[in-house]
C-alpha positions, 0 to 999 in steps of 0.5 A, a space after each residue: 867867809 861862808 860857814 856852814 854849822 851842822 848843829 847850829 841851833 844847839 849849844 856850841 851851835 848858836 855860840 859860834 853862830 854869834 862868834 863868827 856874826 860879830 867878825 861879820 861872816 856869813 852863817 848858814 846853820 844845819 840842824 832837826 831842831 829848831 834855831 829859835 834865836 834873835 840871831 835868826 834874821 841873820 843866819 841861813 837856817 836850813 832845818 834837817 839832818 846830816 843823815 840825809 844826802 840830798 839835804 847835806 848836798 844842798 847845805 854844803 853848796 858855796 860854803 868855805 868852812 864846814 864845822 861838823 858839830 851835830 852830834 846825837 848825845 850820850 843820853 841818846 839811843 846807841 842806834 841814833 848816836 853811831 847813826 849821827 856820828 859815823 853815817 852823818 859824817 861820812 855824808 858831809 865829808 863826801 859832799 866836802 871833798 865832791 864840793 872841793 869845800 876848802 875847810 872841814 871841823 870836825 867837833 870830837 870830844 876828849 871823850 875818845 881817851 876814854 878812862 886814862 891811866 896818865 896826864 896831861 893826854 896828848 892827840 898821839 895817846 891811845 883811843 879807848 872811847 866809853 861807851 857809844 859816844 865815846 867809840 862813835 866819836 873815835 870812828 868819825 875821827 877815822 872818816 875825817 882822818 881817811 878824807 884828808 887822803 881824798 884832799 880835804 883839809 880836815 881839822 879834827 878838835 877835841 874839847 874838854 867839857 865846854 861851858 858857858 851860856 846856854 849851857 846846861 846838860 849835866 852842869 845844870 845840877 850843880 847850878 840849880 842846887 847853888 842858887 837853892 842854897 844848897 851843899 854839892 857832892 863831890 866824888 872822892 876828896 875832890 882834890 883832882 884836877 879837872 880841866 875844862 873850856 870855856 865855849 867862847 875860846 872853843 870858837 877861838 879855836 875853830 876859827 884858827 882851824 878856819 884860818 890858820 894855813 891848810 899845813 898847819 890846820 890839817 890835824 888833830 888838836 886837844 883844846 882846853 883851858 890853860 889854868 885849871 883847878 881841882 874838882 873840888 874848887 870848881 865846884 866850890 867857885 859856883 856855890 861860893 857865887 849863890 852866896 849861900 855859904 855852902 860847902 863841896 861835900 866829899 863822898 867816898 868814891 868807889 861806893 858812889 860809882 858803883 851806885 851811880 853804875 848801878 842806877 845808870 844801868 836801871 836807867 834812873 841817873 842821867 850820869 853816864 859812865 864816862 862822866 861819873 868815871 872821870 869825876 873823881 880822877 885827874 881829867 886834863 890835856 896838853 893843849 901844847 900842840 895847839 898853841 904852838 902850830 896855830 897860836 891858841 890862847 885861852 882867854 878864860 880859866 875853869 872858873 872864869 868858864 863856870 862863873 859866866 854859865 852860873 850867871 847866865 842860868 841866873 839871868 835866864 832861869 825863869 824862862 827856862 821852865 820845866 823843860 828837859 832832854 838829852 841836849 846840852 841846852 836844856 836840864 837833863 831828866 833827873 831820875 832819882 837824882 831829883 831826890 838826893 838834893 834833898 840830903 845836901 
């Protein structure tokens, strides 16, 4: 089959780029920055932005499956995430239904259930995204859903935080600060479970959306890991990796939100609020409505997930450098974080 991937260079990007090239599809990947990668004699590389019509209208052409995973991240302007999320999906959707693309994936976030008062969350619960991430994601859903009237077959995923290699964004903290030897803070006892996803069996999932019949795959999916642990013990698997015989360190957690708010807001934290928010409460979905309807498996739990990320930081830390961003793919600017490493 013929892929397009809209943020192909990125984290989830090239992960799926080298998923569907192991079961021998064609790839061709839309993204502004750079798809800097082995992969790239093997991939049609189309460099610009889902914001333009003409450039989508091209990227679309003799394609079978969009996955719409372009996103402008919350660290980014609110001007340039709705831009991203809502006018970048509207153009690709309307270049889909004008193309009769048979496929579309749009890549949302669990993210729209904002701060919820109940698990496990499930796709009918109400949506009260966070912050501009959050809300922009619930309106591209609505785009998607409307096309689904205009006769796509439009596949909506919501992820748990993903992880895995190349990964790095916020979970680069807790890496780094393992291989150092040193302790990491957890907000609150830490004893809430918190679901995550290993990228890999993210790709499993598009590819039934891919595949699965249109009836069955025209909807709206949770997608998570099936065996997860408490915040606590996520952490405590990468540090008890480093070998250094540090422990999680509980902090009383509405002191420790207020502040992380209060350095949000002078914009000297990288934390944004749904991540500081959810840290210390029970964070997880039903991914009942995906395995039943499309056969999903998750083949990795919450600690097989971070283990492969940790090892993946070790083997690729060096040539990681300095560089910093607002991408999962590199460590996020730390602010006065860069500090409070030192006090663990």
């Amino acid at each position: 089959m013929r892929y397009l991937i809209t943020g192909g260079a990125g984290f989830l990007g090239i992960n799926l780029c080298r998923h569907l090239l192991a079961e021998n599809h064609q790839v061709r990947s839309l993204d502004i920055a750079p798809f800097a990668y082995p992969e790239r004699p093997r991939v049609e590389v189309m460099d610009g932005d889902i914001r333009d019509p003409a450039i989508v209208a091209r990227a679309i052409e003799n394609i079978d499956v969009v996955v719409h995973a372009a996103a402008a991240l919350p660290l980014a302007p609110p001007a340039e995430i709705f831009s991203t999320a809502v006018q970048g999906t509207a153009l690709l959707l309307d270049a889909a239904v004008a193309q009769q693309v048979p496929r579309f994936i749009f890549i949302s976030s669990t993210a729209v259930y904002g701060i919820p008062e109940h698990h496990p969350l499930r796709e009918t619960d109400r949506l009260q995204g966070v912050g501009p991430y959050g809300e922009s994601k619930i309106q591209a859903e609505a785009l998607c859903v409307s096309a689904r009237g205009r006769g796509l077959c439009s596949s909506i995923l919501r992820p748990k935080s993903f992880v895995g290699p190349e990964r790095l964004g916020a979970f680069e903290l807790l890496y780094r600060w393992a291989y150092a030897g040193r302790s990491f803070p957890v907000l609150g006892s830490g004893a809430n479970r918190y679901q995550l996803l290993d990228v890999a069996d993210l790709c499993a999932a598009i590819v039934l959306c891919a595949t699965a019949p249109r009836e069955r795959a025209n909807d709206t999916f949770n997608v998570g890991a099936a065996q997860f642990g408490t915040m606590r013990e996520n952490f405590q698997v990468v540090l008890d990796r480093a070998g250094h015989g540090r422990r999680v360190v509980a902090l009383p957690a509405q002191p420790a939100i207020w502040l992380l708010r209060l350095l949000e807001i002078l914009r000297l934290s990288p934390l944004y609020r749904w991540i500081y928010e959810t840290a210390a409460a029970e964070s997880f979905v039903s991914i009942e409505k995906i395995a039943t309807q499309l056969g999903f498996q998750p083949r990795y739990s919450n600690r097989d997930a971070l283990l492969r990320n940790y090892d993946w930081y070790v083997a690729h830390r060096q040539e990681l450098g300095s560089r910093t961003g607002v991408t999962h793919r590199v460590a996020w600017k730390k602010g006065i974080l860069a500090l409070a490493e030192y006090f663990f």
